[in-house]
C-alpha positions in Angstrom: 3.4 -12.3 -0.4 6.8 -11.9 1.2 7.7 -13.3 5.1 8.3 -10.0 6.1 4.8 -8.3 5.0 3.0 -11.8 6.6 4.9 -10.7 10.1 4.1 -7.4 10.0 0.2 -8.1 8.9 0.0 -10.6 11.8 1.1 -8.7 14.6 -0.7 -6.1 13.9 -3.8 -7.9 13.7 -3.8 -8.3 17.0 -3.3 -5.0 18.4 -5.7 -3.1 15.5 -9.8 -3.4 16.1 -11.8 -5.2 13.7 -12.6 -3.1 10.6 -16.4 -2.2 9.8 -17.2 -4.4 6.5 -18.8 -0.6 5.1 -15.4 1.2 6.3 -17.4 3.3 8.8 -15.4 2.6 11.8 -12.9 5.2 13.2 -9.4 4.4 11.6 -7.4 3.2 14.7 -4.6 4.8 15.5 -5.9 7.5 13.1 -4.1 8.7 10.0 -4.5 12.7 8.9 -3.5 11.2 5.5 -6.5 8.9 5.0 -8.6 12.4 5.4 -10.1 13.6 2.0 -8.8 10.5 0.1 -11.0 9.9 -3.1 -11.1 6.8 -5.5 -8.3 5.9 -7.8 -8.1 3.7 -10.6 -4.9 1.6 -10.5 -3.0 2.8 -13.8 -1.4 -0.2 -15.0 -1.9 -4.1 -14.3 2.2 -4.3 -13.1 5.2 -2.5 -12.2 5.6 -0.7 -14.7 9.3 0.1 -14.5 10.3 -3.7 -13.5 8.1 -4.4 -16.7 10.6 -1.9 -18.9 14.1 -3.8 -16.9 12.3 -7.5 -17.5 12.6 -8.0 -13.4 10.0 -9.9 -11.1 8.2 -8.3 -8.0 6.8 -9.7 -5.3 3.8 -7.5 -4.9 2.4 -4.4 -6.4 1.1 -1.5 -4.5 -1.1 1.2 -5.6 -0.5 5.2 -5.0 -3.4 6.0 -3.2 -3.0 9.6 -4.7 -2.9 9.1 -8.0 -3.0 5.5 -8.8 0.5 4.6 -9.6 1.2 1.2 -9.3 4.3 -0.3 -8.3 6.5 -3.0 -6.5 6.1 -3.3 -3.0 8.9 -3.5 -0.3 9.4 -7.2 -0.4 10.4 -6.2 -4.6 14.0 -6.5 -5.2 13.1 -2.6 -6.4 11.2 -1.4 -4.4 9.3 1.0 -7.0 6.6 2.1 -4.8 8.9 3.4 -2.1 10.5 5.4 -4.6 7.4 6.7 -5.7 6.6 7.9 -2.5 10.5 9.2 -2.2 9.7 11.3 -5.9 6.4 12.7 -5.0 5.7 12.9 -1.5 2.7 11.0 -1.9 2.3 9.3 1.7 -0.4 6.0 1.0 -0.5 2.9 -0.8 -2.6 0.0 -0.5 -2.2 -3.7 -2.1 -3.7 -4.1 -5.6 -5.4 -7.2 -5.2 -9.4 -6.4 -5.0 -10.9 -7.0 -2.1 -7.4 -6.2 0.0 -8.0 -4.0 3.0 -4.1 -4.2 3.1 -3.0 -0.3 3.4 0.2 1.3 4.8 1.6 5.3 5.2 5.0 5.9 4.5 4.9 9.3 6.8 3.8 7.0 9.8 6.0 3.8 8.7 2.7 2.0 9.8 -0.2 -0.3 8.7 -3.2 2.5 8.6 
């Protein structure tokens, strides 16, 4: 995990409410783009282009439109932000199971 995810993760822990353990709680502040989301299945197990160029990440993210996975901000490529730049597709969370980790590239914000 990169120094600057672990910032922004810890302030805004304090200013979010806690989260429902069955995700029923209001999304605070609310997102239009969590509305209608459906399942995906992550499509790969890595960054798929970093893979191809033999680079490292840092963290992968997952499109939370379609399941694209990719390297997070803290990535020296920063695949999943170009993603989002190629498709308009505004979501992502962290790959890891169990990760309630999400964030909306419309917003620039932890949703």
């Amino acid at each position: 995990m990169g120094a600057g995810r672990e910032r922004t993760d810890q302030n805004m822990s304090l200013s979010m409410p806690p989260i429902s353990p069955n995700g029923s709680a209001p999304h605070w502040p609310h997102c239009e783009h969590l509305d209608g989301l459906v399942p995906v299945t992550p499509r790969s197990n890595g960054c798929p282009e970093c893979q191809v160029r033999g680079d490292i990440w840092t963290d992968l993210r997952v499109c939370l439109t379609c399941g694209w996975v990719a390297c997070s901000d803290d990535s020296p490529n920063q695949h999943a932000r170009a993603h989002y730049r190629e498709t308009d597709h505004p979501l992502v969370a962290d790959v890891e199971t169990g990760s309630r980790w999400r964030w909306c590239y419309v917003h620039q914000r932890l949703v």
